[in-house]
C-alpha positions as CSV (number, residue, x, y, z in Angstrom):
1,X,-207.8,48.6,95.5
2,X,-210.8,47.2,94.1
3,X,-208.9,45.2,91.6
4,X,-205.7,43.7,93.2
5,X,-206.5,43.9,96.5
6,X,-207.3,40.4,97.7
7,X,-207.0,38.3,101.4
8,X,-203.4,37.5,100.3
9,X,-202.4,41.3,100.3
10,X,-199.8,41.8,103.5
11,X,-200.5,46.2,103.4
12,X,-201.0,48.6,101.2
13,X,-198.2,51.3,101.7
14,X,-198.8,55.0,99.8
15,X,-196.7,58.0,100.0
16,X,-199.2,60.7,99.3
17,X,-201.4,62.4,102.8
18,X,-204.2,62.7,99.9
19,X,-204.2,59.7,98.7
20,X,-203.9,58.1,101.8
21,X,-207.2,59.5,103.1
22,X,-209.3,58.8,100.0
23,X,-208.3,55.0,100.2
24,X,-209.1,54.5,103.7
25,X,-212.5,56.1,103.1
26,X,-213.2,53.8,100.3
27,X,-211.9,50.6,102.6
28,X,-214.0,51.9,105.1
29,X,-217.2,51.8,102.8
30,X,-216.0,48.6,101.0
31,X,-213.8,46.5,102.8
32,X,-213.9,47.5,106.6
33,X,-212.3,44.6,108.0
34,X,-208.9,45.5,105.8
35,X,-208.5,49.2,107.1
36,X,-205.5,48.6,109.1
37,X,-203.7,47.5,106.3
38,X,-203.5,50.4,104.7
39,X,-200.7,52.4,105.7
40,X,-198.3,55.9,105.3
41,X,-195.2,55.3,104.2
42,X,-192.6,56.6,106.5
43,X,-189.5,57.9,106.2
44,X,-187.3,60.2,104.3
45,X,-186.2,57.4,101.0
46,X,-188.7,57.0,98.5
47,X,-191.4,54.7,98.6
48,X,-190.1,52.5,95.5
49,X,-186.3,52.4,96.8
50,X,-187.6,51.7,100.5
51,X,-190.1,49.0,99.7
52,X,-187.7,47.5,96.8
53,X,-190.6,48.0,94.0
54,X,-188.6,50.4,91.4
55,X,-186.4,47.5,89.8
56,X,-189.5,45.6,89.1
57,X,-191.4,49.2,88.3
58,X,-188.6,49.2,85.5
59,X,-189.6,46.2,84.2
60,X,-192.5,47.1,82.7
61,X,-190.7,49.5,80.2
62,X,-188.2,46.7,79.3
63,X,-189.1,44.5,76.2
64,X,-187.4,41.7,77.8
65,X,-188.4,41.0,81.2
66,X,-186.1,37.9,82.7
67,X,-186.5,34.9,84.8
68,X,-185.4,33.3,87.8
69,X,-184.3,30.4,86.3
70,X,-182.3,32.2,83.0
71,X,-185.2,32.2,80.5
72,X,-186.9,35.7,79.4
73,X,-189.8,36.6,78.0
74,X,-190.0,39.1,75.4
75,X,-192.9,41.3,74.3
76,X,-193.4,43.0,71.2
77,X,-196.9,45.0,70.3
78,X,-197.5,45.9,66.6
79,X,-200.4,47.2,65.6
80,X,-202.9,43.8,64.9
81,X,-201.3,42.2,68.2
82,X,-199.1,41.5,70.8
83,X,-196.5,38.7,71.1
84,X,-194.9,37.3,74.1
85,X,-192.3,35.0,73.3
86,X,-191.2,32.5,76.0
87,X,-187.4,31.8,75.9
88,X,-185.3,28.9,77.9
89,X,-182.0,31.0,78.0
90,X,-179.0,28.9,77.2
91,X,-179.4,24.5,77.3
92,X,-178.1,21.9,75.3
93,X,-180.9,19.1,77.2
94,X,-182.8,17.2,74.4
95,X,-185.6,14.7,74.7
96,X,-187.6,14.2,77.8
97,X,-184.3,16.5,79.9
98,X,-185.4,19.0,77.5
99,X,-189.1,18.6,78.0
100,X,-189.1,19.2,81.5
101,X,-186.7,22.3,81.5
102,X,-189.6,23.1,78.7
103,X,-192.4,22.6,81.4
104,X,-190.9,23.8,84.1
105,X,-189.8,27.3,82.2
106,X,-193.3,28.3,80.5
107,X,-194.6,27.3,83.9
108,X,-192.4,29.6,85.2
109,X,-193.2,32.4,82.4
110,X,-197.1,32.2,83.4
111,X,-197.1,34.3,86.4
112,X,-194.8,37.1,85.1
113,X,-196.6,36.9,81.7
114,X,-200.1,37.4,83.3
115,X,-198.1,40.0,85.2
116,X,-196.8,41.9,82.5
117,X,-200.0,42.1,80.8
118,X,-201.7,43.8,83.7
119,X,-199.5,46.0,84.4
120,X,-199.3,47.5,81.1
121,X,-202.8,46.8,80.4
122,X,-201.8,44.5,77.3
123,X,-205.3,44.0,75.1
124,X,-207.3,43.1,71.9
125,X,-205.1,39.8,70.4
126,X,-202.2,38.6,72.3
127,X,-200.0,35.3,71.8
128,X,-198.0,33.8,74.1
129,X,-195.0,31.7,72.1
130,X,-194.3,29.3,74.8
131,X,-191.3,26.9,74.4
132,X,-192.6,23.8,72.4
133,X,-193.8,20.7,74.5
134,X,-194.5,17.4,73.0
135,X,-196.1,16.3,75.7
136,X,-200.3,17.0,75.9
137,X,-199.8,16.5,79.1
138,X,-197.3,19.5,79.6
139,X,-199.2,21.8,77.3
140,X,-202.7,21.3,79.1
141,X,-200.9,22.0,82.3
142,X,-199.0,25.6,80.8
143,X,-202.8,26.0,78.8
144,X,-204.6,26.1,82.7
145,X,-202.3,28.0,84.7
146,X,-202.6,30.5,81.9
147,X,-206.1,30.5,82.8
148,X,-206.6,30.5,86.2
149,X,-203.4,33.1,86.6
150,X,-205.6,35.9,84.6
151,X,-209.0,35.0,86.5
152,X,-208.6,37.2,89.2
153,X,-207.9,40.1,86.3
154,X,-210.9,42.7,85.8
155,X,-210.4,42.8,82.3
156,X,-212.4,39.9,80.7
157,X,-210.2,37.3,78.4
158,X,-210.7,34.5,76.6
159,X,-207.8,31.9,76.2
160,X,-207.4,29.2,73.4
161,X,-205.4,26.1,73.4
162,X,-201.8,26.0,72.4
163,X,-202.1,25.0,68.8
164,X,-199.9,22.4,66.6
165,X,-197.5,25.2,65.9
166,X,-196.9,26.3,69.7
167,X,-198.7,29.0,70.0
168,X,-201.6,29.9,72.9
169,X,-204.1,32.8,71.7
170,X,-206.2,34.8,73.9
171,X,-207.9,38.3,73.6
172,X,-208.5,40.6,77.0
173,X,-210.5,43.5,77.0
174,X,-208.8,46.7,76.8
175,X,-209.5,48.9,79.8
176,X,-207.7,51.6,78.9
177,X,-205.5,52.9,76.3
178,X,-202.1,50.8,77.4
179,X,-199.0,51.5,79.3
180,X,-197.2,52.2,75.9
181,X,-199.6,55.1,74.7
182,X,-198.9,56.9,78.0
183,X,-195.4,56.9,78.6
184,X,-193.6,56.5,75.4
185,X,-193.3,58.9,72.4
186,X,-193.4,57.4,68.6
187,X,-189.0,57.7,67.9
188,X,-188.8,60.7,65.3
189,X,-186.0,58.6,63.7
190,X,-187.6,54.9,63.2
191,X,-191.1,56.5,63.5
192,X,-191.9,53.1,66.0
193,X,-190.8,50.6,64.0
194,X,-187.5,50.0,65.9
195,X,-185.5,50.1,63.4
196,X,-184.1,52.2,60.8
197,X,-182.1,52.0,57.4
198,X,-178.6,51.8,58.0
199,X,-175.8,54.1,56.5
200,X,-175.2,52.3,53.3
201,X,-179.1,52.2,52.2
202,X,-179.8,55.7,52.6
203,X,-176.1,56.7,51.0
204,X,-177.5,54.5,48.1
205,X,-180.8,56.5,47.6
206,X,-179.3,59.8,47.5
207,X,-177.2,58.7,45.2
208,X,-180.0,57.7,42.7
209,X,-181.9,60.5,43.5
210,X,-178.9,62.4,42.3
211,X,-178.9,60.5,39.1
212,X,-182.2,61.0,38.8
213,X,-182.2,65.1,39.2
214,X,-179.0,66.6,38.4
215,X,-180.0,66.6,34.7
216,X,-182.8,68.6,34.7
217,X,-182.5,72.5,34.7
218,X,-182.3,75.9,36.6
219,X,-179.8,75.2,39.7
220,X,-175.6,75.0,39.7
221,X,-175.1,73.0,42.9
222,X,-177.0,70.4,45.1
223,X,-176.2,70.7,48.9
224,X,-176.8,67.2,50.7
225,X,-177.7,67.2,54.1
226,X,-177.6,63.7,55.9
227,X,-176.9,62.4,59.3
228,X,-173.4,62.3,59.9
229,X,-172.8,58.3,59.6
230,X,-174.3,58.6,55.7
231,X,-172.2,61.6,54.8
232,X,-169.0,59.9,56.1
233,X,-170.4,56.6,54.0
234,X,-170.7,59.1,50.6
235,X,-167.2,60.3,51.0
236,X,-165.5,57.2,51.6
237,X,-167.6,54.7,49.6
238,X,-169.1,56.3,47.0
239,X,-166.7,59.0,46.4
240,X,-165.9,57.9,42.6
241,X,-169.7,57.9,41.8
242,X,-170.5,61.2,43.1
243,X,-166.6,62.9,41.2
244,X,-169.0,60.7,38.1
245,X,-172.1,62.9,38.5
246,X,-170.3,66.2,39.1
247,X,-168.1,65.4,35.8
248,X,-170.9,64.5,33.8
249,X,-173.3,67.4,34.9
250,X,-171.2,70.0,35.5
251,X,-173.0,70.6,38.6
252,X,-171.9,70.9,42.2
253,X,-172.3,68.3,45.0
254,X,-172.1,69.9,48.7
255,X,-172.3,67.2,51.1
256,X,-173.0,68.6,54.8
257,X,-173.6,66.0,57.9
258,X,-176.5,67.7,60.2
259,X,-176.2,65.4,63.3
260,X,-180.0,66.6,64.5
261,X,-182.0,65.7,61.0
262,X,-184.7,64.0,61.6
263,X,-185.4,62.9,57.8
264,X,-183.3,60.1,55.8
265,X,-181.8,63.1,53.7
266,X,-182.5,66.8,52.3
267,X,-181.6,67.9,49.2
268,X,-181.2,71.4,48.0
269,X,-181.2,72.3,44.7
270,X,-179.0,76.2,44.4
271,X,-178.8,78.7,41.8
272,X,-175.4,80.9,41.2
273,X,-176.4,83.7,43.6
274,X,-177.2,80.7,46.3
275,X,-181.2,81.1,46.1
276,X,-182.8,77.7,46.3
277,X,-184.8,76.3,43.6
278,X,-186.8,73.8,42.3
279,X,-185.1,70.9,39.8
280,X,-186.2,72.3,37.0
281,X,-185.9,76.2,37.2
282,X,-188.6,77.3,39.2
283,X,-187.4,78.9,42.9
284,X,-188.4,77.3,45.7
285,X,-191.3,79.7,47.4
């Protein structure tokens, strides 16, 4: 209430009796003239789906949030910063047609980037990659509605000017610690990175780590476990190099896919009577 609620604000509609009666106390105290806009949300659908509020509530775990117009902006935070790129969707304009669509996009991308960072409380160093503009003109324009779109915001920000390569730096005061801290988990899998090595890479590791143990001592066989996609890539594409090892070693490849590992590969190294061991001859404790 204190923070977003301004003259402009039509009601403020909430779903929960207790809730309800702490915020009219504090608009009492603090804002009496506004009591009647708070209100209890009525009715037997839920307050998001009634008032039209949970498409945009999903937003705000989308990296790409999209425009009216076609464009999109797309966030990414890593941990020195976060970047909000500005995209114009699909046009073939060029020269001053291509300006204005430009303009008129990044000033379109302002409100729902000073949005976006608000509503999941976006700080330390964030840059904004508008679409480039030739004009100083245009890019003074984008530079103050940037401005005066996060003055009403609590947190305190300071904002640059778009530099030669594009780019408009500001840093805002962390409030808290982030949308992203509270409602998403680090993936076991990528470990947060997004990404992960595909089915050939890791195939291509164990193989060398093969090479690399199968002639020391103390263990018959190696059981592979792997996710299923780098098993399935070790029997059909490296199925001559693995018949190589076995040949030359006289040792034992198992190969087993384990849908639910977790780790790029585990490999076990297995005496006759099946005990595990370490490469070398001492047994695994």
């Amino acid at each position: 209430m204190r923070d977003l609620f301004t003259g402009a604000t039509d009601s403020v509609i909430v779903d929960d009796e207790e809730v309800f009666g702490r915020m009219i106390e504090f608009t009492k105290k603090l804002m009496p003239e506004h009591v009647d806009r708070v209100k209890r949300h009525e009715g037997k659908r839920p307050i998001f789906q009634s008032h039209g509020v949970e498409q945009d509530f999903e937003k705000i775990f989308s990296r790409r949030v999209e425009l009216p117009s076609g464009g999109s902006i797309v966030i990414d935070q890593t941990e020195a910063l976060v970047a909000i790129d500005v995209n114009s969707g699909r046009t073939r304009a060029a020269g001053a047609e291509f300006e204005d669509i430009a303009l008129k996009t990044n000033l379109e991308a302002a409100p729902e980037i000073a949005r976006q960072i608000r509503l999941r409380d976006l700080g330390g160093i964030i840059v904004l990659d508008y679409i480039d503009m030739m004009r100083s003109s245009s890019r003074r324009a984008v530079e103050k509605a940037t401005r005066d779109l996060l003055k009403s915001d609590r947190a305190r920000s300071k904002i640059g000017r778009i530099s030669q390569f594009g780019l408009l730096e500001l840093t805002r005061q962390r409030l808290g610690p982030g949308l992203s801290k509270l409602v998403f988990d680090t993936c076991i899998h990528c470990r947060g990175t997004g990404r992960k090595r595909n089915a050939s890479s890791r195939a291509q590791s164990i193989l060398r780590r093969l090479g690399a143990s199968l002639g020391l001592k103390g263990f018959t066989s190696v059981e592979v476990r792997s996710q299923p996609e780098v098993i399935e890539y070790l029997e059909k594409e490296l199925s001559s190099e693995l018949a190589a090892l076995e040949e030359s070693t006289g040792r034992k490849l198992i190969l087993k896919a384990v849908p639910e590992q977790i780790e790029d590969s585990v490999l076990h190294y297995l005496r006759a009577d099946g005990r595990e061991v370490r490469p070398g001859g001492r047994r695994k404790r």
